[in-house]
N, CA, C and O atoms as CSV, one atom per row, in Angstrom:
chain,resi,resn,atom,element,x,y,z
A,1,UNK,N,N,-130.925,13.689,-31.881
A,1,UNK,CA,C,-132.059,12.849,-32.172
A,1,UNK,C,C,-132.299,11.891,-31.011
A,1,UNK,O,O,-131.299,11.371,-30.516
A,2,UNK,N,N,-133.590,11.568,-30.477
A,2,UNK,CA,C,-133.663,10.705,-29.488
A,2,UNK,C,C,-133.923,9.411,-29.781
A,2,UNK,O,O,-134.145,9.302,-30.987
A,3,UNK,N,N,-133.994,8.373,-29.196
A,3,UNK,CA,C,-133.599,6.862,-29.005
A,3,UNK,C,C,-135.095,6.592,-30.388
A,3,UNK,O,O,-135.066,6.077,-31.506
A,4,UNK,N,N,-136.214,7.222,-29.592
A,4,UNK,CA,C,-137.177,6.696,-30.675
A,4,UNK,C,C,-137.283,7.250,-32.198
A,4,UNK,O,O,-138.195,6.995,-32.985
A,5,UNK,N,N,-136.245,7.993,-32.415
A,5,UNK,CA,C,-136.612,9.248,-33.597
A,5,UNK,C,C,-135.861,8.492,-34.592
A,5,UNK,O,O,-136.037,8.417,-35.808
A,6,UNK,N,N,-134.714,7.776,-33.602
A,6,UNK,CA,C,-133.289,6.961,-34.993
A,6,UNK,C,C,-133.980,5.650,-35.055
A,6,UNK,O,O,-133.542,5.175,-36.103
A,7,UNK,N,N,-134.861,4.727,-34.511
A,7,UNK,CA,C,-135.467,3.740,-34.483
A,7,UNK,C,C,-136.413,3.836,-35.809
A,7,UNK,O,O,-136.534,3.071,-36.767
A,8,UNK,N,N,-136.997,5.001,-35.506
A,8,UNK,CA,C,-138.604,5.442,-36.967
A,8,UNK,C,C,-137.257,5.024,-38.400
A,8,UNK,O,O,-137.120,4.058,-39.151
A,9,UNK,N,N,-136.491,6.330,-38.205
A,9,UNK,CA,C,-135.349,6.507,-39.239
A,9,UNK,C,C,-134.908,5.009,-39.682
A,9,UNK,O,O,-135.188,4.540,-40.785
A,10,UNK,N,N,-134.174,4.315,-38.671
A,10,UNK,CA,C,-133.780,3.366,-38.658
A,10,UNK,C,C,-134.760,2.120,-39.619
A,10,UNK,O,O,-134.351,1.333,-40.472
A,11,UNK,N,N,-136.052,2.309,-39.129
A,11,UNK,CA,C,-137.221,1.298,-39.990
A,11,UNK,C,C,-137.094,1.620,-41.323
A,11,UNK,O,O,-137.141,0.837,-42.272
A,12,UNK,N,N,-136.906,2.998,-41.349
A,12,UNK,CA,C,-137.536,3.226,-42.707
A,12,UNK,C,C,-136.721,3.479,-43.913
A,12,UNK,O,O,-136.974,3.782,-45.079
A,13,UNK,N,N,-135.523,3.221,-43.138
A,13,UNK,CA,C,-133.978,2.794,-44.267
A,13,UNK,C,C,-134.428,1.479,-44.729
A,13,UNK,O,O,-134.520,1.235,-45.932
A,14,UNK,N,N,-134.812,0.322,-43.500
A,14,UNK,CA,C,-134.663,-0.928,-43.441
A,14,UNK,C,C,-135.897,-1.461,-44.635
A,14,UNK,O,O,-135.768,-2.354,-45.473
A,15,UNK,N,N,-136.866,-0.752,-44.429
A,15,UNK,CA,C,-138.236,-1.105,-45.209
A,15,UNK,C,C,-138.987,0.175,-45.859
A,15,UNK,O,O,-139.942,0.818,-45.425
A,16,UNK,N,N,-138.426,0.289,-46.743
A,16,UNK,CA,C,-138.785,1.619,-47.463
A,16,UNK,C,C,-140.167,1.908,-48.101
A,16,UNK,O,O,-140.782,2.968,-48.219
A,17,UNK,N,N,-140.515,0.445,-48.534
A,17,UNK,CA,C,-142.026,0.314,-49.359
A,17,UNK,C,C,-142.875,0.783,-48.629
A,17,UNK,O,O,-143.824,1.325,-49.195
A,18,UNK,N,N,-142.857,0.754,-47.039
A,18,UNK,CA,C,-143.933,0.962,-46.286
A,18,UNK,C,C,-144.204,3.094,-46.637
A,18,UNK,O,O,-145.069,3.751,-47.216
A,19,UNK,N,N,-143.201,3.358,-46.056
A,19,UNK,CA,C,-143.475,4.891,-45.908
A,19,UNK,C,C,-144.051,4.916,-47.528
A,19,UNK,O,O,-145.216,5.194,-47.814
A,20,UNK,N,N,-143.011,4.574,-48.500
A,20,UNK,CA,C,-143.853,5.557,-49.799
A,20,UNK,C,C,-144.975,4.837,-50.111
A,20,UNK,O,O,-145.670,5.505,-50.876
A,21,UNK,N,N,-145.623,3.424,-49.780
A,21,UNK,CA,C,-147.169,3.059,-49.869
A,21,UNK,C,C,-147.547,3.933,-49.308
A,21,UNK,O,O,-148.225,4.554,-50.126
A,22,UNK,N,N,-147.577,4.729,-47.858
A,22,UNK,CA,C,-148.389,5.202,-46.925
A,22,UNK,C,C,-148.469,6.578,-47.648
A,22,UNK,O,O,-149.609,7.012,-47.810
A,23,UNK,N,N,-147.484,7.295,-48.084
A,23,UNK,CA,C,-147.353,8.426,-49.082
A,23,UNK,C,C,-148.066,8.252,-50.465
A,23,UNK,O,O,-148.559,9.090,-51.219
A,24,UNK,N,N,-147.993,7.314,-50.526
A,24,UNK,CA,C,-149.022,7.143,-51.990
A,24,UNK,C,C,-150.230,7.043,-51.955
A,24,UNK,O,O,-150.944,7.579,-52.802
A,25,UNK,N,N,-150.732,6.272,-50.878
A,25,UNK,CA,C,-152.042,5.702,-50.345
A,25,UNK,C,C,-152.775,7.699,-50.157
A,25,UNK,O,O,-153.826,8.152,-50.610
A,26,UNK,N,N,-152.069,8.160,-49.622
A,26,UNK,CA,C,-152.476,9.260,-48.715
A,26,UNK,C,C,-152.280,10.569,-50.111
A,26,UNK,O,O,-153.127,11.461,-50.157
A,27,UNK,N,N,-151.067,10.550,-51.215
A,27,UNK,CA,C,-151.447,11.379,-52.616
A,27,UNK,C,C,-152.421,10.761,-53.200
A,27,UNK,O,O,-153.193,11.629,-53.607
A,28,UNK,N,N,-152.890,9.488,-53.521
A,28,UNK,CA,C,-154.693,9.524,-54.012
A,28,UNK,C,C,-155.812,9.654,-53.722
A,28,UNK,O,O,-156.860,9.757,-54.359
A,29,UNK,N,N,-155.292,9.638,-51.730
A,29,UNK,CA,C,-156.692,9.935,-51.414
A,29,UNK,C,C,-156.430,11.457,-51.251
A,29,UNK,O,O,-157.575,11.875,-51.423
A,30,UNK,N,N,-155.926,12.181,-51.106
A,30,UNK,CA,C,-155.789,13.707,-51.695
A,30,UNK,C,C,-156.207,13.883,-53.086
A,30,UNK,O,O,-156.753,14.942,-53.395
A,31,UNK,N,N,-156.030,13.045,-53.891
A,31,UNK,CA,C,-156.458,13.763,-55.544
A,31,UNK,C,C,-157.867,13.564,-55.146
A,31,UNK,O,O,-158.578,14.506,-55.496
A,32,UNK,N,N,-158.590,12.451,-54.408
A,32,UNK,CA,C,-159.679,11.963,-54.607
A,32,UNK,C,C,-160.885,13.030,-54.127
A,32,UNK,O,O,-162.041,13.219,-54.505
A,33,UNK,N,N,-159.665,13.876,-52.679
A,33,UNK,CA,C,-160.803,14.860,-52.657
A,33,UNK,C,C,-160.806,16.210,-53.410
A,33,UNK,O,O,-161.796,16.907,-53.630
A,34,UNK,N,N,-159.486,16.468,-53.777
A,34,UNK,CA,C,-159.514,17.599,-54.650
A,34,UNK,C,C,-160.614,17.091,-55.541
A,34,UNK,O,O,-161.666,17.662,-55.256
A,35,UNK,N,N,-160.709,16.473,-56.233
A,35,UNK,CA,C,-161.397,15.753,-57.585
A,35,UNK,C,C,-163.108,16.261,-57.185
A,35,UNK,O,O,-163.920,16.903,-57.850
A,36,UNK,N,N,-163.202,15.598,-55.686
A,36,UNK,CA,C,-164.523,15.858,-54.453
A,36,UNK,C,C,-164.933,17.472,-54.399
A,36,UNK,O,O,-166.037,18.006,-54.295
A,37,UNK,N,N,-163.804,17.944,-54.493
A,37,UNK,CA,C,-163.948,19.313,-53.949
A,37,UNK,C,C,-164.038,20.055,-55.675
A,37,UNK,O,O,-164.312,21.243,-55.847
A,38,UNK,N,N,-163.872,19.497,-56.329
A,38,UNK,CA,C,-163.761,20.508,-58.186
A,38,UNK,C,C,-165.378,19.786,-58.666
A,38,UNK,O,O,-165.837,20.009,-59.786
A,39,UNK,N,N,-165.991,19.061,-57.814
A,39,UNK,CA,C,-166.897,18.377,-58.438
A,39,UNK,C,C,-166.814,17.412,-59.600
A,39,UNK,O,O,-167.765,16.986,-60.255
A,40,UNK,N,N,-165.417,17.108,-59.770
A,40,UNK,CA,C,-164.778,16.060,-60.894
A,40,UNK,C,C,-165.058,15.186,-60.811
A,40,UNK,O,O,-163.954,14.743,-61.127
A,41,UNK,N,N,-165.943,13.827,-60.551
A,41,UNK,CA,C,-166.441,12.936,-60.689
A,41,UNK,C,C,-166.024,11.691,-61.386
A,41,UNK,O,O,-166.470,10.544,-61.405
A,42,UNK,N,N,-164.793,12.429,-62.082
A,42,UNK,CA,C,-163.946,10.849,-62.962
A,42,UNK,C,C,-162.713,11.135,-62.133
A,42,UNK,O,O,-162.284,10.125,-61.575
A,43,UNK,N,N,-162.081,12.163,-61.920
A,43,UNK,CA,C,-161.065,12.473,-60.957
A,43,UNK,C,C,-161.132,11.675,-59.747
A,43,UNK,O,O,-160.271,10.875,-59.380
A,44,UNK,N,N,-162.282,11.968,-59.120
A,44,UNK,CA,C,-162.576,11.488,-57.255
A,44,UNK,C,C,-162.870,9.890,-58.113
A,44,UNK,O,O,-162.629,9.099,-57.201
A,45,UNK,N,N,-163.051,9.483,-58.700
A,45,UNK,CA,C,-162.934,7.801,-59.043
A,45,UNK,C,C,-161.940,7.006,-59.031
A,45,UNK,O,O,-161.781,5.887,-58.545
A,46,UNK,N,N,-161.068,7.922,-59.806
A,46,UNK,CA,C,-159.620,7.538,-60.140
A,46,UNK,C,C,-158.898,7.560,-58.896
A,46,UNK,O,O,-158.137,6.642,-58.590
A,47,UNK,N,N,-159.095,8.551,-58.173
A,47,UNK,CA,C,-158.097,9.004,-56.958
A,47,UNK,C,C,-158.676,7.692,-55.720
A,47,UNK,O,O,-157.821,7.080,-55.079
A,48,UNK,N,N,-159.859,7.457,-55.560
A,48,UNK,CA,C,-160.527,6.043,-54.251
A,48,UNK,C,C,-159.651,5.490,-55.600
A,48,UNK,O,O,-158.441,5.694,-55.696
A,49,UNK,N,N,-160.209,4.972,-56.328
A,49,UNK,CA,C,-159.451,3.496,-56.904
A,49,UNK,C,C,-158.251,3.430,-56.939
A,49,UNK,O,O,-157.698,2.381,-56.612
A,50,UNK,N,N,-157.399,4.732,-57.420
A,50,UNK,CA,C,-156.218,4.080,-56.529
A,50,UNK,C,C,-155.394,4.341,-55.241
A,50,UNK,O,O,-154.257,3.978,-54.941
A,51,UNK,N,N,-156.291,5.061,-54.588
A,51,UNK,CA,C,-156.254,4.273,-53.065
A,51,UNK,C,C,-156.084,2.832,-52.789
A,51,UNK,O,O,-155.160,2.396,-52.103
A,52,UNK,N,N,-156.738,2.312,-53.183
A,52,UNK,CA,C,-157.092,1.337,-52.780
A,52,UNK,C,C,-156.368,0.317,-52.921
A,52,UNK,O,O,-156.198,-0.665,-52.199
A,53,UNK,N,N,-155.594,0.868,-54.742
A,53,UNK,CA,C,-154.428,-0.441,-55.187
A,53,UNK,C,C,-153.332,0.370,-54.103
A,53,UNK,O,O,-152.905,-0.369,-53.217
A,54,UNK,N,N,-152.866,1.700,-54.076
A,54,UNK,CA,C,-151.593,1.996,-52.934
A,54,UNK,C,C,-151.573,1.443,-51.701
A,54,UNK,O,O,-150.595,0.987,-51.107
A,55,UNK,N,N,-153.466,1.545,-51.100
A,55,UNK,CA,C,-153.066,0.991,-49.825
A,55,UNK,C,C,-153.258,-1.174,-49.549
A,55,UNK,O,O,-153.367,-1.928,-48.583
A,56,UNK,N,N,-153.212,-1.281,-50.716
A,56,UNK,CA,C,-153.599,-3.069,-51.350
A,56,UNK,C,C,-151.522,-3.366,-50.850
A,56,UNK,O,O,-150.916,-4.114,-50.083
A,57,UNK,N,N,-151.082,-2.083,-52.008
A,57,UNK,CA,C,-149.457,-2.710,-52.590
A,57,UNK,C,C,-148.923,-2.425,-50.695
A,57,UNK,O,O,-148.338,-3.413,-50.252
A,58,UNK,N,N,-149.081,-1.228,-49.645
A,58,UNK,CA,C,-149.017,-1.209,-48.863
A,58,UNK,C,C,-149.128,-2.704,-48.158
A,58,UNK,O,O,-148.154,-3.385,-47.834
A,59,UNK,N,N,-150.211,-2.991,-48.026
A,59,UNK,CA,C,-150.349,-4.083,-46.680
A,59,UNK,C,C,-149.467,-5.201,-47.353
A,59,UNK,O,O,-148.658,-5.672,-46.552
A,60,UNK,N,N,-149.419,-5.670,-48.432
A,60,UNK,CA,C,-148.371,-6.634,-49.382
A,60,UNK,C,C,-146.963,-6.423,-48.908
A,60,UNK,O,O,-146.328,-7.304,-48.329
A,61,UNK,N,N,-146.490,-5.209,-49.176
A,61,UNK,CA,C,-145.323,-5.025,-48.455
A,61,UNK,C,C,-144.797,-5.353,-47.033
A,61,UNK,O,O,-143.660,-5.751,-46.776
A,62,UNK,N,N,-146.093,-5.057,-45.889
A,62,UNK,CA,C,-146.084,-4.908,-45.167
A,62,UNK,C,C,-145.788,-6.734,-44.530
A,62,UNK,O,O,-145.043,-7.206,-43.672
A,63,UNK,N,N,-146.692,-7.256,-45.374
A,63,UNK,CA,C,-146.840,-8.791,-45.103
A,63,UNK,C,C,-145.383,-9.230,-45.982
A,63,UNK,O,O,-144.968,-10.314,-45.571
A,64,UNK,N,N,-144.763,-8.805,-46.777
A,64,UNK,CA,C,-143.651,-9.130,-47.652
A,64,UNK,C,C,-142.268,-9.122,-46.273
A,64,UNK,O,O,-141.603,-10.065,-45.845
A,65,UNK,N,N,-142.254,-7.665,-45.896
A,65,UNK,CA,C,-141.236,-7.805,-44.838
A,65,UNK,C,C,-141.623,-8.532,-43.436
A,65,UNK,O,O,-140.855,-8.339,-42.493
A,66,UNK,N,N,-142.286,-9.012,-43.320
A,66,UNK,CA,C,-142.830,-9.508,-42.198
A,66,UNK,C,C,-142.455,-11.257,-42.179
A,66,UNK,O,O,-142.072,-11.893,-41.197
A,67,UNK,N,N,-142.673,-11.731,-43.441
A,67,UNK,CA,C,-142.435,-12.961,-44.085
A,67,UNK,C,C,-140.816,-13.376,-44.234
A,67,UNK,O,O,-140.443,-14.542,-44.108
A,68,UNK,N,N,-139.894,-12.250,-44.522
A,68,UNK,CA,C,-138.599,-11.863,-44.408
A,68,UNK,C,C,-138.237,-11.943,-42.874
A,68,UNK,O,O,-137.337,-12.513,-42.258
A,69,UNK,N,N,-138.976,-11.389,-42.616
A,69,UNK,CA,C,-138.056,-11.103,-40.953
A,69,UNK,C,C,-138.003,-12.269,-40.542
A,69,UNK,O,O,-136.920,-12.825,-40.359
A,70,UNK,N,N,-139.365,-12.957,-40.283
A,70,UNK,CA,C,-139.856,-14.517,-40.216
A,70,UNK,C,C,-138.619,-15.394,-40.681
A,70,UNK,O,O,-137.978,-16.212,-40.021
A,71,UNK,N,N,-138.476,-15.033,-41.889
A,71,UNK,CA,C,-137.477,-16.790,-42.276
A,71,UNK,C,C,-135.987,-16.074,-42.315
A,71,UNK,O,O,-135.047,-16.464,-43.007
A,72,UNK,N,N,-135.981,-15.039,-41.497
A,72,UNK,CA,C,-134.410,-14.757,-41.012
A,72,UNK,C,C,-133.732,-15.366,-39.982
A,72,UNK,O,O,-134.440,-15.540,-38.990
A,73,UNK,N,N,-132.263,-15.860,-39.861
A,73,UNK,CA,C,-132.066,-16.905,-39.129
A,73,UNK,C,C,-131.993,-16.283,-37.132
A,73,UNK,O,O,-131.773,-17.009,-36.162
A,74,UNK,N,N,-132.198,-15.135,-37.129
A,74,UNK,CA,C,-132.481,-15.136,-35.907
A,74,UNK,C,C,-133.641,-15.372,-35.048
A,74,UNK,O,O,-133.742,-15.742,-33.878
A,75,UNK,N,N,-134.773,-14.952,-36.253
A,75,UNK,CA,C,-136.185,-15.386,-35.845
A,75,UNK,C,C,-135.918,-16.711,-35.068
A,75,UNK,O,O,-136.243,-16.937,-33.902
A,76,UNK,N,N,-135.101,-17.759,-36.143
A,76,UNK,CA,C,-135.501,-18.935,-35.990
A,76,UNK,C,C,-135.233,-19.465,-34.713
A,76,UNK,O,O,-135.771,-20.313,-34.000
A,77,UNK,N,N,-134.008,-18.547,-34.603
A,77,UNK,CA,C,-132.962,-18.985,-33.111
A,77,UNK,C,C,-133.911,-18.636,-31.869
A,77,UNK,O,O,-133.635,-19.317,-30.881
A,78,UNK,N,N,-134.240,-18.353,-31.813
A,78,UNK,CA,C,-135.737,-17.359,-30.918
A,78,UNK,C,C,-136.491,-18.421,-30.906
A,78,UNK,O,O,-136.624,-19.047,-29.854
A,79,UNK,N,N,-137.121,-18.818,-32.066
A,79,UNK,CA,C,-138.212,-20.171,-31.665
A,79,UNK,C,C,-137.491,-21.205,-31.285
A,79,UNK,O,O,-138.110,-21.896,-30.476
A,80,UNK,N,N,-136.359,-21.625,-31.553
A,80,UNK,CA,C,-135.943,-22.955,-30.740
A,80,UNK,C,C,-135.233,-22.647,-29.456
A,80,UNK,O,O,-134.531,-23.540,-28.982
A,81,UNK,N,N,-135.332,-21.437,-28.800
A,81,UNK,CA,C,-134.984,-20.880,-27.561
A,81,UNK,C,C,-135.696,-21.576,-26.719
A,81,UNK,O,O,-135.264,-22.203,-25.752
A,82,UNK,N,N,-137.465,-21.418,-27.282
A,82,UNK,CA,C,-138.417,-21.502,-26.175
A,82,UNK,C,C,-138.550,-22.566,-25.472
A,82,UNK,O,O,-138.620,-23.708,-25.926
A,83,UNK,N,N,-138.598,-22.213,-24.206
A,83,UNK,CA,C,-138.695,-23.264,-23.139
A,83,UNK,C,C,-139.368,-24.811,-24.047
A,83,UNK,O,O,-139.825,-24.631,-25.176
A,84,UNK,N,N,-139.368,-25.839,-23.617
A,84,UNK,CA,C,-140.386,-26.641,-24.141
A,84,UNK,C,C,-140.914,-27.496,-22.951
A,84,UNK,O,O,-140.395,-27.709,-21.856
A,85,UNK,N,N,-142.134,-27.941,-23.496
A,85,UNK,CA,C,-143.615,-27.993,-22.406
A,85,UNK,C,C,-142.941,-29.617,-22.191
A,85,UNK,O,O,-142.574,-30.420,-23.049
A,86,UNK,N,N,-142.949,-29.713,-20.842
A,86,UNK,CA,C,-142.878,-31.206,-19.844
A,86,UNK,C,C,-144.520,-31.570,-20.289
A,86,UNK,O,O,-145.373,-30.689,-20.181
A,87,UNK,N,N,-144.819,-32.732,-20.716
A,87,UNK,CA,C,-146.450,-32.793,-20.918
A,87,UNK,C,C,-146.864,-33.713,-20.016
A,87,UNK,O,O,-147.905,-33.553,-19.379
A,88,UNK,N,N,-146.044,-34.825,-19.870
A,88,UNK,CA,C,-146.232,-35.757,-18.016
A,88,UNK,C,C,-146.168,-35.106,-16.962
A,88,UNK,O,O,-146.941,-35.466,-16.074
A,89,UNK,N,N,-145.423,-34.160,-16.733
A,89,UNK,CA,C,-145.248,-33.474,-15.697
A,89,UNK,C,C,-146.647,-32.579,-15.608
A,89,UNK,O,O,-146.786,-32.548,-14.385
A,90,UNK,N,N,-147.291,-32.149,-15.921
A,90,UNK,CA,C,-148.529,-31.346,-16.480
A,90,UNK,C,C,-149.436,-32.503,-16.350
A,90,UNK,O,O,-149.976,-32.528,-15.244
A,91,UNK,N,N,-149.772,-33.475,-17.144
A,91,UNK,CA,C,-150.571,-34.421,-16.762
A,91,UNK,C,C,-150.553,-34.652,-15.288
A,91,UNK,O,O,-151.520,-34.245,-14.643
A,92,UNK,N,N,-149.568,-35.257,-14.672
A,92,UNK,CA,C,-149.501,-35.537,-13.066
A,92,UNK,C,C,-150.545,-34.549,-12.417
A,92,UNK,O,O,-151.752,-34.653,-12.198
A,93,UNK,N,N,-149.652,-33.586,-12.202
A,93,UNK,CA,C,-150.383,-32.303,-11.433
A,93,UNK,C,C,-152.208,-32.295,-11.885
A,93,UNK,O,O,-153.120,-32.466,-11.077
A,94,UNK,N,N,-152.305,-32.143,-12.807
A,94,UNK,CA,C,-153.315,-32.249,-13.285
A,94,UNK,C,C,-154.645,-33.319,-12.144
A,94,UNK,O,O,-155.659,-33.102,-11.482
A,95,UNK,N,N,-153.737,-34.507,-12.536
A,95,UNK,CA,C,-154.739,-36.099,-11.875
A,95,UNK,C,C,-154.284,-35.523,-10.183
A,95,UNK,O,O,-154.979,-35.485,-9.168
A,96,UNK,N,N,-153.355,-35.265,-10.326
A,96,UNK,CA,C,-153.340,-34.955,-8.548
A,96,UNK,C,C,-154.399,-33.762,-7.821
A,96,UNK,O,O,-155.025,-33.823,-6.762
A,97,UNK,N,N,-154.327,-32.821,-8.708
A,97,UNK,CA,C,-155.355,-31.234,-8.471
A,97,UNK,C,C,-156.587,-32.239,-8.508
A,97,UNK,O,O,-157.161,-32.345,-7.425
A,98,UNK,N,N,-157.004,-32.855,-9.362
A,98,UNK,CA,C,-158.441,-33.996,-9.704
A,98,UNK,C,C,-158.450,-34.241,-8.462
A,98,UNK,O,O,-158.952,-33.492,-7.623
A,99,UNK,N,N,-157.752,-35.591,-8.166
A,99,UNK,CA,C,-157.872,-36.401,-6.922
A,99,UNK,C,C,-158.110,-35.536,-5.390
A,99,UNK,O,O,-158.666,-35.903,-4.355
A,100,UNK,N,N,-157.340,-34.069,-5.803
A,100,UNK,CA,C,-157.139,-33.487,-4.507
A,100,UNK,C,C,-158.558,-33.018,-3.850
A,100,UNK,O,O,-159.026,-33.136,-2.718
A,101,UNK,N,N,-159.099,-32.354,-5.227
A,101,UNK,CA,C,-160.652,-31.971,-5.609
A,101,UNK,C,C,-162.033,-33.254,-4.811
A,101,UNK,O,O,-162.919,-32.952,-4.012
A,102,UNK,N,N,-161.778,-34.441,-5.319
A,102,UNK,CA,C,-162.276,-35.339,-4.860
A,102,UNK,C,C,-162.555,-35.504,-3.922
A,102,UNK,O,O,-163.747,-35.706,-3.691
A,103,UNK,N,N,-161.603,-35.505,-2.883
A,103,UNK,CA,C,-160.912,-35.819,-1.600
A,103,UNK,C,C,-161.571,-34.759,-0.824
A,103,UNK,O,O,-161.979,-34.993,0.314
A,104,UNK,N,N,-161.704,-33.543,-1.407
A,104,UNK,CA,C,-162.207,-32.438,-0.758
A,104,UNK,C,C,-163.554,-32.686,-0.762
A,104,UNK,O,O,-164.162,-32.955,0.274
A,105,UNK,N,N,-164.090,-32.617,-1.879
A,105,UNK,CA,C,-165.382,-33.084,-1.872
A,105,UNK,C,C,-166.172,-33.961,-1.134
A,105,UNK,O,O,-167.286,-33.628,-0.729
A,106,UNK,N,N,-165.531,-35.399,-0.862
A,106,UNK,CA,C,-165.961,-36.373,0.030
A,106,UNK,C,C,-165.563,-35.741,1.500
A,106,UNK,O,O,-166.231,-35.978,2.506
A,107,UNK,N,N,-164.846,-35.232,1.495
A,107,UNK,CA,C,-164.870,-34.822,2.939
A,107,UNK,C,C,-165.942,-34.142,3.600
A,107,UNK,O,O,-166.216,-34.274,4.793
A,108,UNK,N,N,-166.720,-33.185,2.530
A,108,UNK,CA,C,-167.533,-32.247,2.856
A,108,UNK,C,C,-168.817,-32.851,2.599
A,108,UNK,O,O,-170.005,-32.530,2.643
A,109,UNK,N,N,-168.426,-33.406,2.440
A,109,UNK,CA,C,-170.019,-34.512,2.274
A,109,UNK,C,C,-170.335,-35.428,3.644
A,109,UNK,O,O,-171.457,-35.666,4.093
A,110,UNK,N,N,-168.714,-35.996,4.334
A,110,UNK,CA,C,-168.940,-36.848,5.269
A,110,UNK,C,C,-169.140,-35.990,6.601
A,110,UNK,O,O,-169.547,-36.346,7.707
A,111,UNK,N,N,-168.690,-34.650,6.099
A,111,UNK,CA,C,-168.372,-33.915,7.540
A,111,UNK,C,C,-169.412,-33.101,8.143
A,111,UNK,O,O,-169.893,-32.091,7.630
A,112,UNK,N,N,-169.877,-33.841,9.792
A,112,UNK,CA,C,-171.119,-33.506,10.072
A,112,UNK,C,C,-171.126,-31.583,10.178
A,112,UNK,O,O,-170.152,-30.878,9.917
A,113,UNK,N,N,-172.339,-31.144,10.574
A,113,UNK,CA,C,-173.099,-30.314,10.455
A,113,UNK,C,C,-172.658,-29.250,11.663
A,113,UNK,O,O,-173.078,-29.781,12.691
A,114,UNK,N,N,-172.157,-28.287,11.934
A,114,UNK,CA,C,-171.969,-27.600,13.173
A,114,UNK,C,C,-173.089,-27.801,13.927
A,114,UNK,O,O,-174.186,-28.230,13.570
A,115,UNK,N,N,-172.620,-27.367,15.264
A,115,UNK,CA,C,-173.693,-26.879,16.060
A,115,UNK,C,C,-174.896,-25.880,15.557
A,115,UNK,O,O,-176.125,-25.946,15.520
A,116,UNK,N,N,-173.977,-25.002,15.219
A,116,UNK,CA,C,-174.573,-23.770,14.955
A,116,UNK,C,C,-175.310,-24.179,13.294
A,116,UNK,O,O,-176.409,-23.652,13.119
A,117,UNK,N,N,-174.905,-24.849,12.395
A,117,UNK,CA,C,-175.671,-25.232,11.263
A,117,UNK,C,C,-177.091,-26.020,11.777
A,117,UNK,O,O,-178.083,-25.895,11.058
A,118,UNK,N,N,-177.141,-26.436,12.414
A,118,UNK,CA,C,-178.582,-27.292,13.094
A,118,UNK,C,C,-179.681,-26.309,13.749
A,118,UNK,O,O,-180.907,-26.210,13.694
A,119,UNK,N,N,-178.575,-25.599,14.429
A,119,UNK,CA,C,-179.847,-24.435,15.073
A,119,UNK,C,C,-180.428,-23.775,14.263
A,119,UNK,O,O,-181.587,-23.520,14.591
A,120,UNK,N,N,-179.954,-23.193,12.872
A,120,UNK,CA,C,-180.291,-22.548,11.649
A,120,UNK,C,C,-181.235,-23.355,10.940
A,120,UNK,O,O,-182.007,-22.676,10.263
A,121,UNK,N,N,-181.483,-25.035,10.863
A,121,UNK,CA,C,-182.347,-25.219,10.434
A,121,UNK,C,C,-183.478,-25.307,11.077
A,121,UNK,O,O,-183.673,-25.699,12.227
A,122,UNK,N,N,-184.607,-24.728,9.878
A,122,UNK,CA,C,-185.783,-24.423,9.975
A,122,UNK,C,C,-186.924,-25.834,10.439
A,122,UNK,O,O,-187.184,-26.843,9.783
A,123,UNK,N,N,-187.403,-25.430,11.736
A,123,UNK,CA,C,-187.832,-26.253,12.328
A,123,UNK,C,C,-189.564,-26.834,11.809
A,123,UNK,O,O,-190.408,-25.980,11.539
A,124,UNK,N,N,-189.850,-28.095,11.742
A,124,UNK,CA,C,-190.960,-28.997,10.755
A,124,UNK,C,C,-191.982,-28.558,11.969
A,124,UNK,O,O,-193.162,-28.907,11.940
């Protein structure tokens, strides 16, 4: 078996609701078209409607283990890993990039005109 084949396996020991929602979701929408295909009309009703609760109890599950994994204590160890944000240090840079901006600006404002920019303008 390869690395990704025991991983699938591996999920689906771990969280079982998912595969048989997805198996259930997928036997009503099969009755729904047999039902489609016999011209059964209370059949193909029954079979979308409960689609709809299999693939409802599906995403529930889905959000159920997800909520689990979440308030498991390694999650947690993971979020208090993360770096945390210097916010003065960030401000500084910030007013300095500003000021630097400024500085640039007035320069290019004070700084005369080339040669070659004068000859380009269009003569009155």
């Amino acid at each position: 078996m390869s690395g990704g084949a025991k991983s699938v396996s591996a999920r689906f020991k771990e969280e079982p609701l998912i595969p048989l929602g997805v198996a259930a979701t997928v036997g009503a929408f099969l009755f729904a078209s047999w039902g489609l295909y016999q011209g059964n009309a209370k059949n193909m009703q029954w079979g979308m409607r409960g689609r709809v609760v299999m693939q409802g109890l599906t995403v529930g599950a889905l959000a159920w283990y997800g909520l689990y994994a979440s308030s498991n204590s390694t999650a947690k160890e993971r979020r208090e890993d993360v770096r945390q944000i210097d916010w003065d240090k960030i401000e500084k840079e910030a007013l300095a990039a500003e000021e630097a901006s400024k500085k640039l600006a007035e320069a290019k404002k004070n700084t005369p005109l080339s040669v070659f920019a004068k000859e380009a303008e269009p003569k009155k």
